[in-house]
C-alpha positions in Angstrom: 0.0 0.0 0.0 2.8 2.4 0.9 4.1 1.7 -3.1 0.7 2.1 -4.3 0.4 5.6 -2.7 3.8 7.0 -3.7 3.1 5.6 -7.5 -0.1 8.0 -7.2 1.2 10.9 -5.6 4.3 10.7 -8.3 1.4 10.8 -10.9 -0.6 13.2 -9.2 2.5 15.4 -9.4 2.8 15.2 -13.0 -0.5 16.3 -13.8 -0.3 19.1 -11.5 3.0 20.0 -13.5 0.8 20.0 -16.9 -1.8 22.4 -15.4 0.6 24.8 -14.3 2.4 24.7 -17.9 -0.8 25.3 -19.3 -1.8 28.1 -17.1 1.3 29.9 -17.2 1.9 29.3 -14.0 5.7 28.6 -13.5 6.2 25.0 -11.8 8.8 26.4 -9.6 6.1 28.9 -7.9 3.8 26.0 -6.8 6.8 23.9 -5.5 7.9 27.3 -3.7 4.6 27.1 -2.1 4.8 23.4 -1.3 8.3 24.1 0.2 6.7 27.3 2.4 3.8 25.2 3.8 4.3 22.9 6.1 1.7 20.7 6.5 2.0 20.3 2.0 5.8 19.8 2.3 6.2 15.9 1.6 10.0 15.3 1.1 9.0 12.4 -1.3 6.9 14.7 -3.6 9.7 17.9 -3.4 12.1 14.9 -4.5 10.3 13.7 -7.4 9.5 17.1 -8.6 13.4 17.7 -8.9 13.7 14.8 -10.7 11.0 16.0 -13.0 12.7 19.7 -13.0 16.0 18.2 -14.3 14.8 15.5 -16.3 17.1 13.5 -14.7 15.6 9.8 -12.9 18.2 8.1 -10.5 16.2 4.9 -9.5 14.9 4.7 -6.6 11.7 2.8 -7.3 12.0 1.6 -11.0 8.8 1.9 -13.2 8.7 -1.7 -14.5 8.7 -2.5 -10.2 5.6 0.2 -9.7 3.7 -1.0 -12.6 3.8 -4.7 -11.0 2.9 -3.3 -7.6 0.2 -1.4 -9.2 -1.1 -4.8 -10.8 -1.0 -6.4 -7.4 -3.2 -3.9 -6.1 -5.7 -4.5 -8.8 -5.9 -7.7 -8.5 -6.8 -7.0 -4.4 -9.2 -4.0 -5.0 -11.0 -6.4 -7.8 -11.2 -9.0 -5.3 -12.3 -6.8 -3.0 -15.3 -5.3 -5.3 -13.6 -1.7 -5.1 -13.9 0.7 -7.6 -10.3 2.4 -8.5 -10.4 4.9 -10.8 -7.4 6.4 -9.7 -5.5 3.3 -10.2 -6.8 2.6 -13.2 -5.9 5.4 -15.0 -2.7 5.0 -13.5 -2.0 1.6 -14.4 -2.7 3.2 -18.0 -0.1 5.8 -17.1 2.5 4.0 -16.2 2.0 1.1 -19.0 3.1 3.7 -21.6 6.0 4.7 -19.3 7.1 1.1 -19.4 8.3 1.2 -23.0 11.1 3.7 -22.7 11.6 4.0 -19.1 11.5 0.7 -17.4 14.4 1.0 -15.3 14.3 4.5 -15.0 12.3 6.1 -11.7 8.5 6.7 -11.4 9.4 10.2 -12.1 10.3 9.3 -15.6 6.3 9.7 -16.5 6.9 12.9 -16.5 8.7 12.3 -19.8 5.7 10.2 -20.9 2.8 12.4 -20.0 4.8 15.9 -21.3 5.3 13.9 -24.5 1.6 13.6 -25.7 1.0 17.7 -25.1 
């Protein structure tokens, strides 16, 4: 579960990224705010945005590792009768990611999702 929740907060993060490119709103302003409030300031998230900043993915938590643990918690919320939306979509997300960025970090969607603008 603890995989499962940093896979979506890493995907959560790109999105948010894609809004603020498409509002004009510079990336570095809303992770200057995440920095300057406290109860927003997750050192994992701040992380990954770097990564996404630089375009640079040391692994930490390879993608083809996160798209297995996301299948493993499909298969329990299906058994479990749970709707996921969330995790469907990113299941979806990180599927395309696979093809060039298996061994690279979650972050490495970012690539993925900025590609298809």
């Amino acid at each position: 579960m603890v995989n499962h929740w940093m896979i979506v907060t890493t995907a959560v993060l790109v999105e948010t990224l894609r809004v603020c490119e498409a509002t004009g709103l510079d990336p570095r302003a809303f992770e200057e705010y995440l920095r300057g409030s406290p109860p927003l300031e997750m050192s994992y998230a701040l992380g990954k945005l770097a990564e996404m900043r630089e375009h640079d993915y040391p692994v930490g938590f390879p993608v083809r590792l996160a798209a297995k643990d996301l299948r493993l918690v499909s298969e329990v919320s299906r058994h479990a009768a749970l709707n996921a939306p969330l995790l469907d979509a990113t299941i979806e997300r990180f599927t395309e990611t696979m093809a060039a960025h298996a061994d690279d970090d979650v972050a490495a969607v970012y690539e993925v999702v900025s590609a298809k603008r």
